[in-house]
DRENMIZA-875913 format. One record per atom (N, C-alpha, C, O): x, y, z. Coordinates in steps of 0.2 Angstrom, whole numbers, padded with zeros to 4 digits, always signed. Example, Ala and Ser with C-alpha at 12.3 -4.5 7.8 and 13.67 -1.06 7.14 Angstrom:
<recs>
+0066-0028+0039+0062-0022+0039+0066-0016+0039+0071-0017+0042+0064-0011+0035+0068-0005+0036+0064+0000+0039+0067+0006+0040
</recs>
This chain:
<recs>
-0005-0006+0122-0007-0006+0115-0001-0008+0111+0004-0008+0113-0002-0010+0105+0004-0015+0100+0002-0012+0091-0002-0013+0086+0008-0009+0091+0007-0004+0083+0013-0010+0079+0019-0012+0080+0009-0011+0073+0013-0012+0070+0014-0005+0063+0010-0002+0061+0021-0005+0061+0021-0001+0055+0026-0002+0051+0031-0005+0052+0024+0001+0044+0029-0001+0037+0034+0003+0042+0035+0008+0045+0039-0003+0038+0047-0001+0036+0050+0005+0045+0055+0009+0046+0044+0004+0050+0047+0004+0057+0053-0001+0059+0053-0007+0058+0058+0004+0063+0065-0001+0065+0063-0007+0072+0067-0012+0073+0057-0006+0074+0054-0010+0081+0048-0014+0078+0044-0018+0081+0048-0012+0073+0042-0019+0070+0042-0024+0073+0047-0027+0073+0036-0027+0076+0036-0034+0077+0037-0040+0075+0032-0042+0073+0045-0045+0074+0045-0049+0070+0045-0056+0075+0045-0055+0081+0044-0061+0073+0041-0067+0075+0043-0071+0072+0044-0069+0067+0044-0079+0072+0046-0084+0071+0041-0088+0074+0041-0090+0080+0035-0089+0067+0030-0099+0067+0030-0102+0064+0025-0106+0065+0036-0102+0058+0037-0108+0054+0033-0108+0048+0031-0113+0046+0034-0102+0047+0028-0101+0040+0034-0093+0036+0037-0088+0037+0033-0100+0030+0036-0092+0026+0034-0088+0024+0036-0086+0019+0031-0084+0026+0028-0080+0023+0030-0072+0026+0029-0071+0032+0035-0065+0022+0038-0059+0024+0034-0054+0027+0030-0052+0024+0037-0052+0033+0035-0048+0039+0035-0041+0039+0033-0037+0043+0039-0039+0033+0042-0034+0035+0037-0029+0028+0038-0030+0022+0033-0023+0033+0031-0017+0027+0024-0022+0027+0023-0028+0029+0020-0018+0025+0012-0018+0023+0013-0023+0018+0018-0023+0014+0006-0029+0017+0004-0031+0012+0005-0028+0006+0006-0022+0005+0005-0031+0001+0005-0028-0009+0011-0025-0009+0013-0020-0005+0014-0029-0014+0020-0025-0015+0019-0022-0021+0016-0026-0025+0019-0016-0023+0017-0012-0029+0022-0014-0035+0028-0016-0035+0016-0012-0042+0020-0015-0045+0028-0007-0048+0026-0001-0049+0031-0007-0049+0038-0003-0050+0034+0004-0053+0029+0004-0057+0037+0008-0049+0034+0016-0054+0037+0015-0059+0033+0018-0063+0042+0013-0063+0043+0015-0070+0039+0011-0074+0036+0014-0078+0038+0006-0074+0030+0003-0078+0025+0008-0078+0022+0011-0083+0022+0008-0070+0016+0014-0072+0019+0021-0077+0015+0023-0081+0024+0023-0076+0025+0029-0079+0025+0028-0088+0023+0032-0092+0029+0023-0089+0029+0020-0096+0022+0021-0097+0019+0025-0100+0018+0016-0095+0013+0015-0099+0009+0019-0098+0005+0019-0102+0008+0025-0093+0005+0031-0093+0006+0036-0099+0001+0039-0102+0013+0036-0102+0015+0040-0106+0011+0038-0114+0008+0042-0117+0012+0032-0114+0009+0027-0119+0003+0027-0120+0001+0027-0126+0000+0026-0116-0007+0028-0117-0009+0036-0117-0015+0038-0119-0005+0040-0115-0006+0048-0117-0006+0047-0124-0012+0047-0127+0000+0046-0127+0000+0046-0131-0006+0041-0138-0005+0042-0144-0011+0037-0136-0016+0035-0138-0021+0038-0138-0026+0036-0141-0021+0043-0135-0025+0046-0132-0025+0052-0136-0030+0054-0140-0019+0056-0136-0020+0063-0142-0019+0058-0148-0020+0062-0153-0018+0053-0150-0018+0052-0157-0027+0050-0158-0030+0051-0164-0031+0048-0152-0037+0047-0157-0040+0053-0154-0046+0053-0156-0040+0058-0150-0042+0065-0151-0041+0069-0156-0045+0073-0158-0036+0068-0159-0034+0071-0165-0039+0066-0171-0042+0069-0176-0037+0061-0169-0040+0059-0178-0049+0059-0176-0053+0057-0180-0052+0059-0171-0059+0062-0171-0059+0068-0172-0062+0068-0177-0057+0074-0171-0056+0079-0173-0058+0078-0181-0063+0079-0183-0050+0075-0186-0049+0076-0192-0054+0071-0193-0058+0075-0195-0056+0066-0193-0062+0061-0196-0068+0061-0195-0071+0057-0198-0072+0068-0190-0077+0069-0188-0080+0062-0184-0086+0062-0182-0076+0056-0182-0079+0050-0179-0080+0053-0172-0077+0058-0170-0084+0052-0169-0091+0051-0163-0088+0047-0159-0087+0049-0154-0086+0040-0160-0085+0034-0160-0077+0035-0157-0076+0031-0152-0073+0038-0160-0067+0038-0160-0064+0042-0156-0058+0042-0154-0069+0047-0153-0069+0053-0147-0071+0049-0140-0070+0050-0134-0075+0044-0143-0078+0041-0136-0074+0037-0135-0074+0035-0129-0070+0035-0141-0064+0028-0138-0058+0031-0134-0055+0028-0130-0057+0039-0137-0055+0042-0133-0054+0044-0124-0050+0044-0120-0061+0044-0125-0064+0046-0118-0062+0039-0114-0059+0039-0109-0064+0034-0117-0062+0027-0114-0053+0026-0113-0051+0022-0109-0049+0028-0116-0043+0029-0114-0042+0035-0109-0037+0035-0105-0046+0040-0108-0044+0044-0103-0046+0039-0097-0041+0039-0094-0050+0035-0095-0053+0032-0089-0046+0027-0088-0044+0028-0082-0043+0022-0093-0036+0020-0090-0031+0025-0090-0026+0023-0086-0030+0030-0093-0023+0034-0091-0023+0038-0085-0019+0041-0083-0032+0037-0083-0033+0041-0076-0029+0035-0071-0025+0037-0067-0033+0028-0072-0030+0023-0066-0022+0023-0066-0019+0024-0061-0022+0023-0071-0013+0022-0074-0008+0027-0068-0005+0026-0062-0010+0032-0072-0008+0041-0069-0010+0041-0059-0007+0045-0055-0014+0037-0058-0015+0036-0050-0010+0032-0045-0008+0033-0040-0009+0025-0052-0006+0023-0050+0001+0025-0046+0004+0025-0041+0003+0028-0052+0010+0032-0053+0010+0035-0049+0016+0035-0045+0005+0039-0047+0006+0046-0043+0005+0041-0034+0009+0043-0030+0001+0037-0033+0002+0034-0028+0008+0032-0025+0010+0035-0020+0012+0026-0031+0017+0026-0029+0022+0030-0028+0026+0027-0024+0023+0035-0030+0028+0043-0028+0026+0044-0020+0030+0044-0015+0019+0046-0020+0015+0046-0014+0020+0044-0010+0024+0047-0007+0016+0037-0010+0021+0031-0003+0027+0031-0001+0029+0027+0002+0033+0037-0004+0036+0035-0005+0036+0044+0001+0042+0046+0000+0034+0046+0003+0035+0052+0006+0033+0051+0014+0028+0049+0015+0038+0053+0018+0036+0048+0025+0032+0054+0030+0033+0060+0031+0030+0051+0032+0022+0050+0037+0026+0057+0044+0032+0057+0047+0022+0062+0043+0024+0065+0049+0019+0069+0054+0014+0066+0056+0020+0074+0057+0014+0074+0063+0008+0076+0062+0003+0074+0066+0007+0080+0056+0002+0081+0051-0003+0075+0048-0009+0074+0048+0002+0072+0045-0001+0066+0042+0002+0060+0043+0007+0058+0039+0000+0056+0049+0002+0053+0053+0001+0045+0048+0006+0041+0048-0004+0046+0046-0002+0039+0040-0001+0041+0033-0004+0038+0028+0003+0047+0033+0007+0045+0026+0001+0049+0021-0004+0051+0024+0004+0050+0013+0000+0053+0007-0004+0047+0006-0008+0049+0001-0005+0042+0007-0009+0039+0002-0015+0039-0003-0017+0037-0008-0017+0044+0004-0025+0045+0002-0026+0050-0004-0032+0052-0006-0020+0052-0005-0019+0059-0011-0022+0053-0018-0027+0053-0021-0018+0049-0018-0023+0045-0025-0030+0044-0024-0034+0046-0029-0032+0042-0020-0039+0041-0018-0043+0045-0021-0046+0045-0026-0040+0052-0017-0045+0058-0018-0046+0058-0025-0052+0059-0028-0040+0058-0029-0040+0060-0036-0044+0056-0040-0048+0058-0044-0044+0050-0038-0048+0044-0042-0055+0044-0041-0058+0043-0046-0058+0046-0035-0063+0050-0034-0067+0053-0038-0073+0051-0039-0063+0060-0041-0062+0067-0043-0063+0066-0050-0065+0070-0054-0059+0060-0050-0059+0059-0060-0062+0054-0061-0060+0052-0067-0067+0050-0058-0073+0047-0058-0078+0051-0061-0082+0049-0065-0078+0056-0058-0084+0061-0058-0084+0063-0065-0088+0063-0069-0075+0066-0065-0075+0069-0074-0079+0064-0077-0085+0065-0080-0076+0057-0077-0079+0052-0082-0085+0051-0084-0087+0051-0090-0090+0051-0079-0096+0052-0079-0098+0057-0083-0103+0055-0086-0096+0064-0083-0099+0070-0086-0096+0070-0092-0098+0075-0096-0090+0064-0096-0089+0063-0102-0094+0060-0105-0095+0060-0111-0096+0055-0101-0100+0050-0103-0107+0053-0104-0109+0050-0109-0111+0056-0103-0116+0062-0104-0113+0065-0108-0118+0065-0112-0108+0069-0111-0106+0072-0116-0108+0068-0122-0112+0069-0127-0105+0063-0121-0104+0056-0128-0112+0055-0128-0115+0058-0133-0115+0053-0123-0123+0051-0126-0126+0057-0130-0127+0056-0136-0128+0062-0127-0129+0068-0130-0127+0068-0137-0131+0069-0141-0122+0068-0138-0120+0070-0144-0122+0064-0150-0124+0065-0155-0121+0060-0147-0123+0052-0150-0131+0056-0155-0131+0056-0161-0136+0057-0150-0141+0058-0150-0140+0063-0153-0134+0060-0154-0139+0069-0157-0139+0074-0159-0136+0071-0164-0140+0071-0169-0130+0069-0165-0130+0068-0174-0135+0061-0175-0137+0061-0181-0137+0058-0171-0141+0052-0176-0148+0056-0177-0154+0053-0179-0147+0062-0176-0156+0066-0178-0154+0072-0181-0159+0076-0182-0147+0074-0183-0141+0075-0188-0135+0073-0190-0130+0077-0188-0135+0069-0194-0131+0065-0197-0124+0068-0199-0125+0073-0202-0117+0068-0199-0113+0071-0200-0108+0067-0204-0105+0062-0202-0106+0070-0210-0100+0066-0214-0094+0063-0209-0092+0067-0204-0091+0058-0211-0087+0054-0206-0080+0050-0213-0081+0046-0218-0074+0053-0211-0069+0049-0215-0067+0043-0212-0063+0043-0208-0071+0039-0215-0068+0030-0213-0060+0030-0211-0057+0029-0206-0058+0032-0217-0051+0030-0219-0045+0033-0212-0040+0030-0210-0047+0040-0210-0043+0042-0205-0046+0038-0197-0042+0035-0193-0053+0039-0197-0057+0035-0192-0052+0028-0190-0050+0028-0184-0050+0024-0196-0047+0018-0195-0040+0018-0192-0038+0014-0188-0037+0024-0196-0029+0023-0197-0028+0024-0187-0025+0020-0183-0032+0029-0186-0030+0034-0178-0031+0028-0175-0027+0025-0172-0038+0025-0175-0039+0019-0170-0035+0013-0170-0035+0008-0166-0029+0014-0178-0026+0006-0177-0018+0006-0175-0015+0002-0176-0016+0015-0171-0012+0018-0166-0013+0016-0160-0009+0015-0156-0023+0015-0158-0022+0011-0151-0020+0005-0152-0016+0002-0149-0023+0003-0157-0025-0007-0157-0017-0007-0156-0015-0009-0150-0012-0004-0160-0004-0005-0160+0000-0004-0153+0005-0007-0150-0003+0001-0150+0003+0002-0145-0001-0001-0139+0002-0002-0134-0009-0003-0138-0011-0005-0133-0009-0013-0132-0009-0017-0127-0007-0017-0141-0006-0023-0140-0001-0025-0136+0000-0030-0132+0005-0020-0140+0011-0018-0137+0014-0021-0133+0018-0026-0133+0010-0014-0128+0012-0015-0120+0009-0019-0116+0010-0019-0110+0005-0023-0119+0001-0028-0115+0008-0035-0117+0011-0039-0113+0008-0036-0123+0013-0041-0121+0017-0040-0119+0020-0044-0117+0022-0032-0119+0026-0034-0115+0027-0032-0108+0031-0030-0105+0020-0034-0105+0020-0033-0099+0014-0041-0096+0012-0041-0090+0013-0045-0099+0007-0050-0100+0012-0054-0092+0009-0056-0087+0019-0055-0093+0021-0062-0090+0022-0060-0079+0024-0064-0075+0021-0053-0078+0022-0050-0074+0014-0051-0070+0009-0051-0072+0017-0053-0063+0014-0056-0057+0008-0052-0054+0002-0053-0052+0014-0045-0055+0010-0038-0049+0005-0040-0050+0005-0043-0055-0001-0037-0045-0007-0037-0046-0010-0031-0051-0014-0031-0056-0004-0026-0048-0006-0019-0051-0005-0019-0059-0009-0016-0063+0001-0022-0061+0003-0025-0070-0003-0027-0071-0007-0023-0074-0005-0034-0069-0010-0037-0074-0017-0034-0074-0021-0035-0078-0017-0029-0068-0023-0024-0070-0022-0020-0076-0027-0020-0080-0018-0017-0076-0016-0013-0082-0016-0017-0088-0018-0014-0093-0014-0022-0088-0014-0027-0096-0020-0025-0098-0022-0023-0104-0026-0028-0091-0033-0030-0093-0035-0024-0095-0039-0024-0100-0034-0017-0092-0035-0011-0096-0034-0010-0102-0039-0008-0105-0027-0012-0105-0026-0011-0110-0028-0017-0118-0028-0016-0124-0030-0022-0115-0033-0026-0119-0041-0022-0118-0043-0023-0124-0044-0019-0115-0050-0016-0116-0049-0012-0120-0050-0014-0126-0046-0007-0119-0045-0002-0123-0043-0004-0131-0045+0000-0135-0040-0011-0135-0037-0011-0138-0046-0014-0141-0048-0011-0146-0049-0017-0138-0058-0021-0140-0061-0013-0144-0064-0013-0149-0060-0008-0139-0062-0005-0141-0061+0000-0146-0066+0002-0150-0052+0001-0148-0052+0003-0155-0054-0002-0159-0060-0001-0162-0052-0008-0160-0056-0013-0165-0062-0011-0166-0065-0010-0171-0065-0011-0161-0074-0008-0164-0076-0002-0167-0081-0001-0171-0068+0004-0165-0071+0007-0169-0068+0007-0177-0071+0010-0181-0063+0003-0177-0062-0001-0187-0066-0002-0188-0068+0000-0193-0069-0008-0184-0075-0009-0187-0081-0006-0191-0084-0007-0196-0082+0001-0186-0087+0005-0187-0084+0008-0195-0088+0009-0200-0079+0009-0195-0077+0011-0200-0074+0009-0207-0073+0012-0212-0073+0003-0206-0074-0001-0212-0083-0002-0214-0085-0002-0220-0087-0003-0210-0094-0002-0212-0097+0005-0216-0101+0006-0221-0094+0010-0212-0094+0016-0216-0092+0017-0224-0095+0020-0228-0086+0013-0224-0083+0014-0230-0087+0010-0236-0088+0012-0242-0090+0004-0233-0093-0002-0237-0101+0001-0239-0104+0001-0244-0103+0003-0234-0111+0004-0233-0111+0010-0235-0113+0011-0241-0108+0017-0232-0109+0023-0229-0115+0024-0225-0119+0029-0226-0115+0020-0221-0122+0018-0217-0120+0022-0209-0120+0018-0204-0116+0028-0209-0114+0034-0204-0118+0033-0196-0116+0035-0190-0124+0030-0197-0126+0031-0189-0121+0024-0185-0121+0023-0179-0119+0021-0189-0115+0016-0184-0110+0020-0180-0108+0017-0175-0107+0025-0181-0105+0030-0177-0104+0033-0172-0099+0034-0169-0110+0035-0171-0114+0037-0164-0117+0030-0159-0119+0029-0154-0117+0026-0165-0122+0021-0162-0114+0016-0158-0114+0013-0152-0109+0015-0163-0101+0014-0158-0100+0017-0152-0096+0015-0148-0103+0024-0152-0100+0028-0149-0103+0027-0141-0100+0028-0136-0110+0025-0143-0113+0027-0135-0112+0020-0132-0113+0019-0126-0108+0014-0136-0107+0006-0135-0101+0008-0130-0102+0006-0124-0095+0011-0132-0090+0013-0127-0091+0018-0124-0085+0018-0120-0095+0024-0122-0097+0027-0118-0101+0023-0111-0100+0026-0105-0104+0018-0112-0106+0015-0108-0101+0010-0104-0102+0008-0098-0095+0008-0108-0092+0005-0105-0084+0011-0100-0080+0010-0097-0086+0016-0104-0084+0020-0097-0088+0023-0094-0084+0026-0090-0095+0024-0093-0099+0024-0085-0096+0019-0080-0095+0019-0074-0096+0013-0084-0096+0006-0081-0090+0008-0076-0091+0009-0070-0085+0008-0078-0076+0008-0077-0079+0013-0072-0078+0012-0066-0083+0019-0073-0079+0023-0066-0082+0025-0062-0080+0028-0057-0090+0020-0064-0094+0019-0058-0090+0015-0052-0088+0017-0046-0088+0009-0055-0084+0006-0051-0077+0010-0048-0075+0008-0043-0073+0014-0052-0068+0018-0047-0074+0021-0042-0076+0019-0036-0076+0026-0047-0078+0028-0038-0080+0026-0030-0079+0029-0025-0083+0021-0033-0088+0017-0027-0081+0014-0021-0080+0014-0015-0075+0011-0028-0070+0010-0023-0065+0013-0020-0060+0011-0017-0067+0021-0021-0062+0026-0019-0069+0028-0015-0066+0029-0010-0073+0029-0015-0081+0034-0009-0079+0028-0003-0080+0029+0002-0078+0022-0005-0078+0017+0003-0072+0017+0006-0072+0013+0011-0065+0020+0003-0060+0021+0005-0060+0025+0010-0058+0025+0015-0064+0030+0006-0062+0039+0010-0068+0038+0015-0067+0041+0021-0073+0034+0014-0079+0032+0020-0076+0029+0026-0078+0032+0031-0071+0025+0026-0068+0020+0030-0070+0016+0030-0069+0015+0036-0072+0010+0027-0078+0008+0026-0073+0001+0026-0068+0002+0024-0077-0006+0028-0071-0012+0028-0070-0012+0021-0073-0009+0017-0064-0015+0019-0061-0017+0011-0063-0024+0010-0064-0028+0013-0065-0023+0004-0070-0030+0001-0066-0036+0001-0069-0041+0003-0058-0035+0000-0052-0042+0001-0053-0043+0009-0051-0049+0010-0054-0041+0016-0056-0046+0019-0063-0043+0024-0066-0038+0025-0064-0052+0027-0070-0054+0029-0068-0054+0035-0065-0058+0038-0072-0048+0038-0074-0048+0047-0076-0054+0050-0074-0054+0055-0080-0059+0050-0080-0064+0052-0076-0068+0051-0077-0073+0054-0070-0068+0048-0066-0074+0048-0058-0069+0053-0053-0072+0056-0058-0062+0052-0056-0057+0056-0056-0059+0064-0051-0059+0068-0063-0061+0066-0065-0060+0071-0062-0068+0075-0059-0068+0080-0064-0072+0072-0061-0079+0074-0056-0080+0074-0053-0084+0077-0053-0075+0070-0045-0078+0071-0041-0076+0078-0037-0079+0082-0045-0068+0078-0043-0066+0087-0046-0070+0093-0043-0071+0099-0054-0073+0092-0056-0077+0097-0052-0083+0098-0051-0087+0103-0050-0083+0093-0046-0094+0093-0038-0092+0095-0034-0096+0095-0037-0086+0098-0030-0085+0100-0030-0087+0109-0035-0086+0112-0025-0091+0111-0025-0092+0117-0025-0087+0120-0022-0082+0118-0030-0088+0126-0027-0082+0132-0036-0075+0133-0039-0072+0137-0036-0076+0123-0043-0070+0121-0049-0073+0123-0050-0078+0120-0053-0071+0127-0060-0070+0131-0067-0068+0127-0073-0071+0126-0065-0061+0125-0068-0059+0120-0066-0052+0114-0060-0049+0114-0070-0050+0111-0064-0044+0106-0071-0039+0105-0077-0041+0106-0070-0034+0104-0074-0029+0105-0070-0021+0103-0064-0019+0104-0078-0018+0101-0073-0011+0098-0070-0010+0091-0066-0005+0090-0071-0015+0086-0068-0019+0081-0069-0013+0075-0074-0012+0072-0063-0010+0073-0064-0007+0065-0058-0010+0061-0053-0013+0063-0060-0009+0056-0058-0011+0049-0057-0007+0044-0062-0003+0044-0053-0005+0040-0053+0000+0034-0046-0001+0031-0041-0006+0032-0047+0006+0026-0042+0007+0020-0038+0012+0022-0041+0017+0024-0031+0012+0021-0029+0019+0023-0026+0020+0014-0024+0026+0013-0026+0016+0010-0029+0016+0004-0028+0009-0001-0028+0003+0001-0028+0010-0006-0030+0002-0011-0025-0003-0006-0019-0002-0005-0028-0007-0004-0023-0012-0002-0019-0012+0004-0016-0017+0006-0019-0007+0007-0017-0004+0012-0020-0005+0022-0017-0002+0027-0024-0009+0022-0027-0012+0028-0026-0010+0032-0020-0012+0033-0028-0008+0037-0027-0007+0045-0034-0010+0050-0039-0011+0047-0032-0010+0057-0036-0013+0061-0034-0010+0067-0029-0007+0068-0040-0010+0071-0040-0008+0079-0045-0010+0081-0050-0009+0078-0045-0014+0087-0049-0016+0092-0047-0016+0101-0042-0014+0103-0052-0019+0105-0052-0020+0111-0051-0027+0112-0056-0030+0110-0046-0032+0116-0046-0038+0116-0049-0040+0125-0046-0038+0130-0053-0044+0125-0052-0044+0132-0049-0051+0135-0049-0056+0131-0046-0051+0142-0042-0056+0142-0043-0058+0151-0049-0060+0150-0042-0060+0157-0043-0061+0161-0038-0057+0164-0032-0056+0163-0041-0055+0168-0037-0049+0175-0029-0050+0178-0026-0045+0180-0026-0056+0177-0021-0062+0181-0014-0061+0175-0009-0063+0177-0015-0058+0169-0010-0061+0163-0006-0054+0164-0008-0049+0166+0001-0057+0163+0004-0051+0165+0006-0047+0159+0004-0049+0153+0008-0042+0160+0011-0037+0152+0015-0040+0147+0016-0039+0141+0018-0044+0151+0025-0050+0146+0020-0053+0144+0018-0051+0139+0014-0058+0148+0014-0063+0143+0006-0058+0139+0004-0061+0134+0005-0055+0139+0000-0052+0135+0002-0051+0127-0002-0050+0123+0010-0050+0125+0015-0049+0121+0015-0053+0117+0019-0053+0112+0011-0061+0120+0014-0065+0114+0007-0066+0110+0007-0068+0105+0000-0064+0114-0008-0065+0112-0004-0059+0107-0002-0062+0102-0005-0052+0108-0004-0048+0103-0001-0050+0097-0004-0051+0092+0005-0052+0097+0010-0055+0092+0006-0059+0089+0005-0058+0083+0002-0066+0092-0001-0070+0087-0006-0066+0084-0007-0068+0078-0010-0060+0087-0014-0058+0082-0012-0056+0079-0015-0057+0074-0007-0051+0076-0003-0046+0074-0002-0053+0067-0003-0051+0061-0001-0060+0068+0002-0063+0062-0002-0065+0059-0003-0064+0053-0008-0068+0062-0012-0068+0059-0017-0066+0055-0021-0068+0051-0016-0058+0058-0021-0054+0053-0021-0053+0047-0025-0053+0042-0012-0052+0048-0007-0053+0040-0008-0057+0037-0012-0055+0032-0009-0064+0036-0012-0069+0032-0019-0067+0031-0021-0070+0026-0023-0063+0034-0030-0061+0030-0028-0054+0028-0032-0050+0031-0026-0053+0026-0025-0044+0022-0027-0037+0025-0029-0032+0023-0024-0040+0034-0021-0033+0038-0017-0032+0041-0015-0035+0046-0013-0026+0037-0006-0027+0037-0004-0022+0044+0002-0020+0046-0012-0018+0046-0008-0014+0051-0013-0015+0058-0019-0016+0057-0011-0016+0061-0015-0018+0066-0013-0014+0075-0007-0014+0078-0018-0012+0078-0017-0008+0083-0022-0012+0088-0027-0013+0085-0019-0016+0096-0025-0021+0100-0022-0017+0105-0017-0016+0107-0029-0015+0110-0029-0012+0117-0031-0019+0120-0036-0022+0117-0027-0022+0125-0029-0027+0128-0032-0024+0135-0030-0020+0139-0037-0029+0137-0043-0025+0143-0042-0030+0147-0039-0035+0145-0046-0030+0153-0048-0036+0159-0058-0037+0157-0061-0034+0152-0060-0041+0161-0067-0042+0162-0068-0035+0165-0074-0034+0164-0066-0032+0168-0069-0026+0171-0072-0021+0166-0077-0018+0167-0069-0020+0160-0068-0016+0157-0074-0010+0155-0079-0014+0155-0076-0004+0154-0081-0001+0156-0084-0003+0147-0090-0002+0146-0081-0005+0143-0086-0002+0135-0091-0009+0136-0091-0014+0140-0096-0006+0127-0100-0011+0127-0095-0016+0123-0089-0016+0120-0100-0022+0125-0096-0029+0122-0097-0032+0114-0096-0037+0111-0100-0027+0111-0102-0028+0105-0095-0029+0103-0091-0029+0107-0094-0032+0096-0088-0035+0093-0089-0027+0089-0084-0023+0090-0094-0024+0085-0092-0018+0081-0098-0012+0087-0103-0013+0090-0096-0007+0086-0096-0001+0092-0105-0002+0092-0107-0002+0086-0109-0002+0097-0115-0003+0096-0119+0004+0096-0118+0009+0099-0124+0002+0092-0130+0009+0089-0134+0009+0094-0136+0003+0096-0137+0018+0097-0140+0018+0102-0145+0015+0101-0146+0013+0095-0149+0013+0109-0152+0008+0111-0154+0000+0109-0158-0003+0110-0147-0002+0105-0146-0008+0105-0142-0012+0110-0136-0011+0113-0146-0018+0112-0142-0020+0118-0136-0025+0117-0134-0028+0112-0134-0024+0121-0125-0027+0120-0126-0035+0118-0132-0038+0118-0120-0037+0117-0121-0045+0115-0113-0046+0114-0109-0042+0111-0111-0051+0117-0103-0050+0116-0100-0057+0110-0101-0063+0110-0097-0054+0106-0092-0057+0101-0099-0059+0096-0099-0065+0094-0103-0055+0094-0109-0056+0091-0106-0052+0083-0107-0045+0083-0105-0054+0080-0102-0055+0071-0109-0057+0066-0110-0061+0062-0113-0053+0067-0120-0057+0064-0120-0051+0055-0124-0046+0055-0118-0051+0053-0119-0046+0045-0112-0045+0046-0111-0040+0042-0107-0047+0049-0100-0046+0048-0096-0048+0043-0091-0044+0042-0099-0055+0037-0098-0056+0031-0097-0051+0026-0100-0045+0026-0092-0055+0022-0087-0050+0017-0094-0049+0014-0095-0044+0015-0101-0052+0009-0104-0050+0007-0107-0045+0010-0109-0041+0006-0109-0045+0018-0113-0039+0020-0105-0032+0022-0107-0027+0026-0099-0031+0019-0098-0026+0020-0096-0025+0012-0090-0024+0012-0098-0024+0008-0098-0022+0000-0100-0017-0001-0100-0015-0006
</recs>
């Protein structure tokens, strides 16, 4: 078998004429002092329009809240992942804390959801009681997010990471959303037409179901095992078939050991006659080429035609009969 591993001294390095660096797992993260910064920063938007929903009685302004709690959750995971990773792998936990973010982002999915039910409810309750609402603070609180979320997006806009320009994209939501509630609040002030209120309110409550239905689902397939939607087992699969030497591949799993983070293990098979040397250089080709499709960890038991398992490419369900190098629903759209 052939393990590759981050920042191991025996990593397998190889020379094919492709630039592309070898060394550590896929995704380079983007720097923990950005996530820490901008986590602060958005706290900080966060008790300012709790606070001014408090003193403005705004609905709208607590929900915009609640929609800042959803990015300073992602922010805060981020952060806390990167600390994580940074803690090394021992007999215990053999690959590492990763999974401590996951868990969390999980965990504060769920809050989210029960915030979001807080905000409709209440929505409904003042539009069937009405409650006085000061525009004038409504506005001011909300235009500490538009200020500090604009901020930190441009000065964070020109940065590559994937994980930055998530975070931008956050914060440019977050800023739609205070503007909506000025909005709400200059209407107030103009009309005093107060149910726009609740009625803003349940407009951004809904776009925080949205935000954490999608955390969850991307933290429940993580902790599931579940393939990672960045690659496609059918193109996974070809790539070990089309190596010389490989017969057929079987036994085949895929997953997360967390965001971004990929791993692999299968059974390769090979013909009875190759010796241990030259089987070292099939593994090495697959080992590089996985890395170009976005797995950065990969473990291959290589077998003979003898070999006792079934020949399914992924572990077969009783009473299905075998079929070997059979990829049929292996498609990135069928593992979503």
């Amino acid at each position: 078998m052939s393990h590759l591993h981050e920042g191991h001294p025996h990593a397998h390095h190889h020379a094919h004429g492709h630039a592309h660096p070898h060394d550590g797992w896929l995704h380079v993260h983007a720097p923990a002092n950005k996530m820490r910064l901008a986590f602060w920063l958005t706290l900080l938007v966060f008790v300012a329009e709790v606070s001014g929903g408090v003193i403005s009685g705004s609905l709208a302004l607590l929900s915009d809240a609640g929609h800042v709690l959803t990015d300073m959750a992602a922010l805060g995971l981020s952060w806390y992942a990167l600390r994580q990773a940074d803690r090394p792998t021992d007999a215990r936990m053999t690959f590492g804390y990763h999974r401590a973010g996951i868990l969390a982002a999980f965990l504060n999915a769920l809050l989210l959801l029960g915030v979001t039910v807080w905000i409709i409810v209440e929505a409904w309750n003042r539009l069937l009681h009405p409650r006085p609402v000061e525009p004038l603070w409504m506005a001011v609180f909300a235009l500490v997010g538009v200020i500090v979320n604009l901020s930190m997006a441009l000065s964070m806009r020109h940065d590559d990471d994937l994980n930055v320009q998530s975070a931008v994209l956050h914060m440019l939501g977050d800023m739609a959303a205070s503007l909506g509630v000025i909005a709400a609040s200059v209407i107030i002030a103009l009309t005093h037409w107060e149910p726009i209120d609740p009625i803003v309110s349940v407009m951004v409550s809904l776009a925080i179901a949205y935000g954490a239905l999608r955390l969850a689902r991307r933290a429940a397939r993580i902790l599931m095992e579940g393939a990672p939607a960045e690659v496609n087992a059918n193109e996974v699969v070809q790539a070990i078939l089309t190596v010389e030497g490989v017969r057929g591949v079987h036994d085949l799993h895929i997953w997360s050991i967390a965001n971004g983070r990929n791993a692999l293990s299968c059974h390769v098979e090979m013909d009875g006659v190759t010796t241990v040397s030259e089987t070292q250089g099939v593994i090495r080709e697959i080992e590089h080429r996985l890395r170009h499709l976005n797995v950065g960890h990969v473990t291959v038991q290589v077998e003979d035609e003898a070999h006792p398992h079934d020949s399914n490419v992924f572990c077969a369900q009783e009473n299905e009969k075998p079929h070997r190098a059979h990829v049929s629903g292996a498609g990135d759209g069928d593992l979503k």
